[in-house]
C-alpha positions in Angstrom: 150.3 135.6 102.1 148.1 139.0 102.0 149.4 142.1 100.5 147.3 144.3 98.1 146.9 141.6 95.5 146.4 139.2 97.7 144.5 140.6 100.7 142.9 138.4 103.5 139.4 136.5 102.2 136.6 136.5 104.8 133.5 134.4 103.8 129.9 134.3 105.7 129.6 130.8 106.7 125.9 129.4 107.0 126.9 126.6 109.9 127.9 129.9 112.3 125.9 132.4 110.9 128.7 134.7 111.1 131.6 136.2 108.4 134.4 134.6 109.0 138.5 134.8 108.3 139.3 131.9 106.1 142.4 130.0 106.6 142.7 126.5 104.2 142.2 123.6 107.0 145.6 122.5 105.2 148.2 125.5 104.7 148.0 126.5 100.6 145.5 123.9 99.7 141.9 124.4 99.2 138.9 121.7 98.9 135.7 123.3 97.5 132.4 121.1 96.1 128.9 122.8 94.8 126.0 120.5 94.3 125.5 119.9 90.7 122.1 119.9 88.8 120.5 116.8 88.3 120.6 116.5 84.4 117.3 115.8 83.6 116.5 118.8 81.7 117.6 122.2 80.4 119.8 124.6 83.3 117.4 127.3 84.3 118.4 130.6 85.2 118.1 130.0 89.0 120.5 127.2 88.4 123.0 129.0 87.3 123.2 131.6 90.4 125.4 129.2 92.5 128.0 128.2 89.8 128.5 131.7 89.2 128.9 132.5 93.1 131.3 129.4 93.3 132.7 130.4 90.3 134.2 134.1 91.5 135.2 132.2 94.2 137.2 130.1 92.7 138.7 132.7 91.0 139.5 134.4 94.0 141.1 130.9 95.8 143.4 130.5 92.2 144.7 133.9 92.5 145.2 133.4 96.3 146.8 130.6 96.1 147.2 129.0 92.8 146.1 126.7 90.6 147.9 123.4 91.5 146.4 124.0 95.0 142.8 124.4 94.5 140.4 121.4 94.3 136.9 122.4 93.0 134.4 119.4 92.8 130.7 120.2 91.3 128.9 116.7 90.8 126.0 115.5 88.5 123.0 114.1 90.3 122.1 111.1 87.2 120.5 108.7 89.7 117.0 110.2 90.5 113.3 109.0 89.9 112.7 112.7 87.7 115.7 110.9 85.3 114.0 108.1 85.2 110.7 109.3 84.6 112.0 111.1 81.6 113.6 108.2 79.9 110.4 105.9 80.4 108.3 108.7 78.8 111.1 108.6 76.0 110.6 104.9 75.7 106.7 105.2 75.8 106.9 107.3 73.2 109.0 104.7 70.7 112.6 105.6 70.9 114.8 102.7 70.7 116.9 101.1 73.7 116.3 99.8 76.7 115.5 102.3 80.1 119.2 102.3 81.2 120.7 102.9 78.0 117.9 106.2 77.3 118.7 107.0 81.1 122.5 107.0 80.3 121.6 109.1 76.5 119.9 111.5 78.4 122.1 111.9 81.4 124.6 112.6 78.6 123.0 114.9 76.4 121.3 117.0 79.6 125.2 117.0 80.4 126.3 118.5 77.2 123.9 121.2 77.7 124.7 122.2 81.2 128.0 122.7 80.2 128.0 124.6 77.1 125.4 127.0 79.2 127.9 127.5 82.0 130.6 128.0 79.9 128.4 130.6 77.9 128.4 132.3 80.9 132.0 132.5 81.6 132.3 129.6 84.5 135.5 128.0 84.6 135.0 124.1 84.5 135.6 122.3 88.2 138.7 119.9 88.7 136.4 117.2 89.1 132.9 116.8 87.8 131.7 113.2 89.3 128.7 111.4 88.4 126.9 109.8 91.0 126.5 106.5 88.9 130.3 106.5 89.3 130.5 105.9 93.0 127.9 103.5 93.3 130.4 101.1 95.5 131.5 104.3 97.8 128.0 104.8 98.8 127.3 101.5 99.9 130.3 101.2 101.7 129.7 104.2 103.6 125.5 103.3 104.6 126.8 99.6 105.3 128.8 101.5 107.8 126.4 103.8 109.3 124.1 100.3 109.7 127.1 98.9 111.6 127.0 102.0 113.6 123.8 101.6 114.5 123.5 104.9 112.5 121.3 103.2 110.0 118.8 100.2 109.8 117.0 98.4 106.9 113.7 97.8 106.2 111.9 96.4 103.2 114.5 96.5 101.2 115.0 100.6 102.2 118.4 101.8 104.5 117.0 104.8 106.1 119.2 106.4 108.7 118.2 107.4 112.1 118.1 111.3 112.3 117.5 111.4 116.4 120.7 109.5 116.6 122.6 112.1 115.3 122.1 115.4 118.1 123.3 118.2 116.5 120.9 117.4 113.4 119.4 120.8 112.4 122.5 123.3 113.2 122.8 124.0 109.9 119.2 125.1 109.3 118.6 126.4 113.4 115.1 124.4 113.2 114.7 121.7 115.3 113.2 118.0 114.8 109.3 119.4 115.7 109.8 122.5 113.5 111.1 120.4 110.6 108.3 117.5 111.1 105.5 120.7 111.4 106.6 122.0 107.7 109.2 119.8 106.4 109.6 118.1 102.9 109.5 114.7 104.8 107.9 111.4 103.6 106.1 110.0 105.2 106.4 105.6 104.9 104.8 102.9 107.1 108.7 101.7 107.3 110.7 104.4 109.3 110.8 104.4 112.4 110.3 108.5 113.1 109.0 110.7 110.3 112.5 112.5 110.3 114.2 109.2 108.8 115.5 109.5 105.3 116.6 107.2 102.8 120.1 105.9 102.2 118.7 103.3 99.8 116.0 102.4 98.0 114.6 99.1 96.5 114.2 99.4 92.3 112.2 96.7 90.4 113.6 95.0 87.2 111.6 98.3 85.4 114.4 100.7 87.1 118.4 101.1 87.4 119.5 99.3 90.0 122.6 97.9 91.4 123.4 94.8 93.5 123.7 95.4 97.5 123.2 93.8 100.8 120.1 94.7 100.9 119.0 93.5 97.2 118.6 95.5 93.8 118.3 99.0 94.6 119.8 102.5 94.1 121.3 105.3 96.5 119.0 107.8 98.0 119.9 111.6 96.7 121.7 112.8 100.1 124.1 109.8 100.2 125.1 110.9 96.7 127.0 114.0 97.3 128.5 112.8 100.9 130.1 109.8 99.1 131.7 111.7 96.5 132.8 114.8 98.6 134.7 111.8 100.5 135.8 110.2 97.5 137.6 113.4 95.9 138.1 115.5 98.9 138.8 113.5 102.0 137.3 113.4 105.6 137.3 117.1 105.9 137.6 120.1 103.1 137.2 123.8 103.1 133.9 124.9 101.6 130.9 123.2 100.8 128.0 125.0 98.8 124.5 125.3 97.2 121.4 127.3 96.8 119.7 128.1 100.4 117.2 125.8 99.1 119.1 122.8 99.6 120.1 123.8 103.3 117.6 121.5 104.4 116.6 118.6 103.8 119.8 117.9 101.8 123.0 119.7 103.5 121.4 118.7 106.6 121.6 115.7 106.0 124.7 115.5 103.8 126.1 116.9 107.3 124.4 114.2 109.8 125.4 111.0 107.5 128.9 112.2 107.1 129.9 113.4 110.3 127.9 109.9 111.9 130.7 108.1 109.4 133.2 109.5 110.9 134.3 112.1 109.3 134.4 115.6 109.9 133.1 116.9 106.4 132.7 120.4 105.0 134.2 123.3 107.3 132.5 126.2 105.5 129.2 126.4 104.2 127.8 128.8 101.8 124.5 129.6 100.5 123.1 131.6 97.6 119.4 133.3 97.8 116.9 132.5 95.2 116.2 134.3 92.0 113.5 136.3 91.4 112.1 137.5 87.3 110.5 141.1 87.3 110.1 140.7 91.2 108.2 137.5 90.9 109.5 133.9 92.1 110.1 131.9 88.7 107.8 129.4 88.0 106.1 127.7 84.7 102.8 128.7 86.1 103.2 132.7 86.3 104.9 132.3 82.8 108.2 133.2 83.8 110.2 130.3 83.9 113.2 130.0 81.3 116.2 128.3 80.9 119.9 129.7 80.4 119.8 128.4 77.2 116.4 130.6 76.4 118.3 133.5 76.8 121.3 133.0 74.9 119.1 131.7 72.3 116.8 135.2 72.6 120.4 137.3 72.0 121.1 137.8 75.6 124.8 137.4 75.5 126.3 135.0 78.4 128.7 138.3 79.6 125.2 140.3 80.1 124.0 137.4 82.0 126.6 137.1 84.0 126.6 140.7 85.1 123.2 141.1 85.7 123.6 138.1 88.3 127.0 139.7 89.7 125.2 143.0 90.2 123.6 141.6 93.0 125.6 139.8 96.5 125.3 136.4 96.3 123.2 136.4 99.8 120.2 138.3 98.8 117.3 138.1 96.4 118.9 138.4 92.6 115.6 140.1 90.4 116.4 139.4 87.1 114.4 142.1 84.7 114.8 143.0 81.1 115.7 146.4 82.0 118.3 145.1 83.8 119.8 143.4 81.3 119.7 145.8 78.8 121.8 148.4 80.6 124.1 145.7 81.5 124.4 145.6 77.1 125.2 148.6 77.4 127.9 149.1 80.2 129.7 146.5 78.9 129.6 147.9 75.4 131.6 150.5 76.9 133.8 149.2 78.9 134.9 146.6 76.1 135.3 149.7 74.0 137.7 151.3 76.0 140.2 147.6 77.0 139.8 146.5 73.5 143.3 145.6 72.8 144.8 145.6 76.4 145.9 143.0 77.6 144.3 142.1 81.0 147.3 142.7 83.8 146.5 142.6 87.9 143.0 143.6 88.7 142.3 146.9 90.6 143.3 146.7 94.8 139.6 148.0 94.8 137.9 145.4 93.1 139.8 142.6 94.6 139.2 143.8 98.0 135.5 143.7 97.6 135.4 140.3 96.0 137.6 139.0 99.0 135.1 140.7 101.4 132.8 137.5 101.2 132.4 137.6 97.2 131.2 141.8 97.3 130.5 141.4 93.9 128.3 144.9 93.5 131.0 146.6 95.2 133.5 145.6 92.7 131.3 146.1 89.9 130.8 150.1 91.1 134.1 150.6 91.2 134.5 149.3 87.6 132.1 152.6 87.0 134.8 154.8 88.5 137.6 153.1 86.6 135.7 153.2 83.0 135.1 157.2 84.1 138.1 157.5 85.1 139.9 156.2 81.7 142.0 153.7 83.7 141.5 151.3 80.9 144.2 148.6 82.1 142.7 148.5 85.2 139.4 148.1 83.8 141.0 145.2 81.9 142.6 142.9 84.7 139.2 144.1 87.1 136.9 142.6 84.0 139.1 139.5 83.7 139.1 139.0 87.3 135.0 139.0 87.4 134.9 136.8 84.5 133.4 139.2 82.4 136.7 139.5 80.0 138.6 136.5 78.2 141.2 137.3 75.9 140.0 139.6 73.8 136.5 141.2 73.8 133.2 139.4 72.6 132.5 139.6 68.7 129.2 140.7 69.4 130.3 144.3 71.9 132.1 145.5 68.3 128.7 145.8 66.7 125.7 148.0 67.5 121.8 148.8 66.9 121.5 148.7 63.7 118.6 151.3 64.2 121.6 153.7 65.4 122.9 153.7 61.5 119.6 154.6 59.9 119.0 157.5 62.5 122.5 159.0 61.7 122.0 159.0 58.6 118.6 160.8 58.9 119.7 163.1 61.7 122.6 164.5 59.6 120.4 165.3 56.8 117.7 167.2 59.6 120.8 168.7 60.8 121.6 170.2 57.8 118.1 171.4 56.8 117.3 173.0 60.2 120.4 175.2 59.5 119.2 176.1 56.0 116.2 177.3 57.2 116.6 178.0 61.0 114.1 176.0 62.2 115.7 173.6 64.7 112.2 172.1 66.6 112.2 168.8 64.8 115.8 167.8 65.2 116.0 169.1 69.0 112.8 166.7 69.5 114.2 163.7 67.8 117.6 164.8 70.4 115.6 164.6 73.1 113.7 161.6 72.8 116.7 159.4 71.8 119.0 160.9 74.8 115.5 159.7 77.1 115.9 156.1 75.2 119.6 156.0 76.4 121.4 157.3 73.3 124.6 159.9 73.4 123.9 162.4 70.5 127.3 164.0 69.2 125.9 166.7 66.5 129.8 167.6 64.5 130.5 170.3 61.4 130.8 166.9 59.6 127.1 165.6 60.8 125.7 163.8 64.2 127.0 160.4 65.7 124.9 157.9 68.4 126.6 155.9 70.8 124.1 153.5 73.2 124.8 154.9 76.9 123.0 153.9 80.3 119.6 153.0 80.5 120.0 152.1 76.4 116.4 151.2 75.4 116.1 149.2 71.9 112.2 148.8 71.6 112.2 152.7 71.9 115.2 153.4 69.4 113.5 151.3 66.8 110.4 153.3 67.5 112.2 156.4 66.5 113.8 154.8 63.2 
């Protein structure tokens, strides 16, 4: 069905490099899976970027065609050497337990954490939220297969598949086997038979998690992972598959080959999110600008300001993410939860859900929430907001209170006010007007003394300057 609140969805699909009409490969129903973190550690900021892509979309897929008919799948990577690595430093370092049962506290607790960030920031929770420890038995069953297949082979104690076997390996990424072997993340191992090779399975030693096979004590390679359980809660083909356009290659690549070399057709759709920059510099621990999700919401940014500041940007281009940025997205949404407080949210704005269905136009539909906040339409600002995430029930606690700094300059403005009329003298008071109108303040000067409201481009180190 497509009418105006429900108008056609085209998505840019990586696999054909072209936008595309979407149409569910079974009528009404909709299969969806994002690669999870690997819960290790705290969610950083560029982890967040694809659940909030997948997210809108989601949203979009509900309204389109309802909630019994969407499947969304976003797994938890908590079989992986960095897990393990953690819990033997844990262990080293005197906590109690043996390996598995601190690998199994901290895939736990790391999974707490991940979720109470997301759902800071507004993301709905999946339908299904596997771990890979959970499907142990799938993956094996599908690499003993690929073996049979010829797909696969084993050698001491590893299943590595043969990537030469499969032909249309590297469609995904458009590099072929000699450009992927010239710069690829590949390792290198005296048992592969080509340098392209990569492991289904891998040998562990009594120190590490492990689980009986046909080829001994070991545990799934990374790629397998995701294949298995895409199968598992999916079936041999679904709609959309996603991930950061980091993960294109090696792992969709070869989440792809494995699959399809099962015997199964796998994802139709593919969709990729571009990396995130802070103050137009890649994020890294080195440069000093690596932080978590959970950093910011701890330094006051509020998930809603998060969120837009992410939103503001489509999904398939560098995000920058800058304190200035975030500050005016305090600000907007100050106002626009100002003028909806109370409304209840109703159908979003034929606008706003065009642009979202135009391959997740996010900073389309954000301008046109501009036009409908100066426009007064506050109830479709309201359904728009809820639409985006940005709006759930009624609005955040923390939108109904302001600067603080705001209160004390009233308070002395009104008294300037009333002196530069006693003696005529206005210089001071225009000045102090002038300078808080550059820091993004609205000065109302009234018979009964001055109000400030923060407006675009609100700047709080400045205001407090002024105090």
């Amino acid at each position: 069905m497509t009418d105006a609140l429900h108008p056609a969805i085209t998505l840019y699909n990586s696999l054909t490099r072209q936008k595309e009409a979407f149409e569910p490969i079974v009528a009404g129903e909709v299969g969806l899976y994002l690669c999870g973190p690997t819960v290790y550690d705290r969610a950083h900021l560029g982890n967040a970027r694809p659940v909030l892509v997948f997210d809108i979309l989601y949203r979009l897929l509900l309204r389109q065609f309802g909630p019994g008919q969407v499947t969304y799948v976003r797994n938890f990577t908590d079989v992986d050497d960095r897990i393990n690595e953690t819990a033997a430093a844990r262990k080293a370092a005197g906590a109690p337990g043996t390996l598995e049962e601190l690998i199994r506290d901290r895939s736990d607790e790391t999974i707490a954490w991940y979720l109470a960030d997301m759902d800071a920031l507004g993301a709905l929770r999946p339908n299904h939220a596997p771990r890979a420890t959970e499907y142990i038995a799938q993956m094996i069953a599908m690499i003993a297969g690929l073996e049979a297949d010829g797909f696969a082979y084993a050698r001491e104690g590893h299943v590595l598949f043969r990537v030469r076997r499969y032909e249309e390996y590297g469609a995904l990424s458009g590099r072929s086997l000699d450009d992927m072997i010239a710069g690829a993340r590949v390792e290198v191992a005296p048992f592969k038979e080509d340098p392209m090779d990569f492991v289904l399975w891998k040998p562990s030693d009594a120190a590490l998690p492990g689980w009986e096979s046909p080829w001994g004590r070991g545990r799934p390679g990374w790629h397998i992972e995701c294949s298995a359980m895409a199968r598992a809660l999916l079936g041999d083909e679904f709609d959309i598959h996603g991930g950061g356009n980091d993960l294109m290659f090696p792992h969709h690549e070869n989440e792809i080959a494995q699959s399809r070399c099962s015997g199964h057709d796998f994802a139709r759709v593919w969709m990729h999110n571009e990396m995130l920059q802070v103050e137009g510099k890649k994020m890294s621990k080195s440069l000093g600008n690596f932080f978590t999700v959970r950093d910011l919401l701890d330094e006051g940014y509020p998930g809603e300001v998060i969120r837009l500041v992410m939103l503001g940007t489509h999904y398939r281009k560098p995000m920058d993410w800058t304190a200035s940025k975030a500050e005016a997205a305090r600000t907007v949404l100050r106002r626009w939860y100002g003028q909806v407080d109370g409304r209840l949210p109703v159908d979003p704005d034929d606008t706003v859900l065009t642009a979202i269905s135009d391959d997740l136009n996010t900073p389309a539909a954000i301008a046109r929430l501009h036009e409908l906040s100066a426009a007064g339409d506050a109830t479709g600002l309201a359904g728009s907001l809820e639409m985006l995430g940005l709006l759930n029930g009624a609005p955040p606690a923390w939108a109904s209170t302001r600067h603080p700094a705001l209160d004390q300059l009233e308070t002395r403005m009104t008294s300037m006010r009333a002196q530069a009329i006693a003696t005529k003298d206005f210089a001071a008071l225009d000045a102090l007007k002038s300078s808080l109108t550059e820091a993004g303040v609205e000065v109302r000067m009234a018979k009964d003394g001055v109000s400030l409201a923060e407006a675009a481009g609100f700047d709080p180190a400045r205001v407090e300057a002024l105090a």
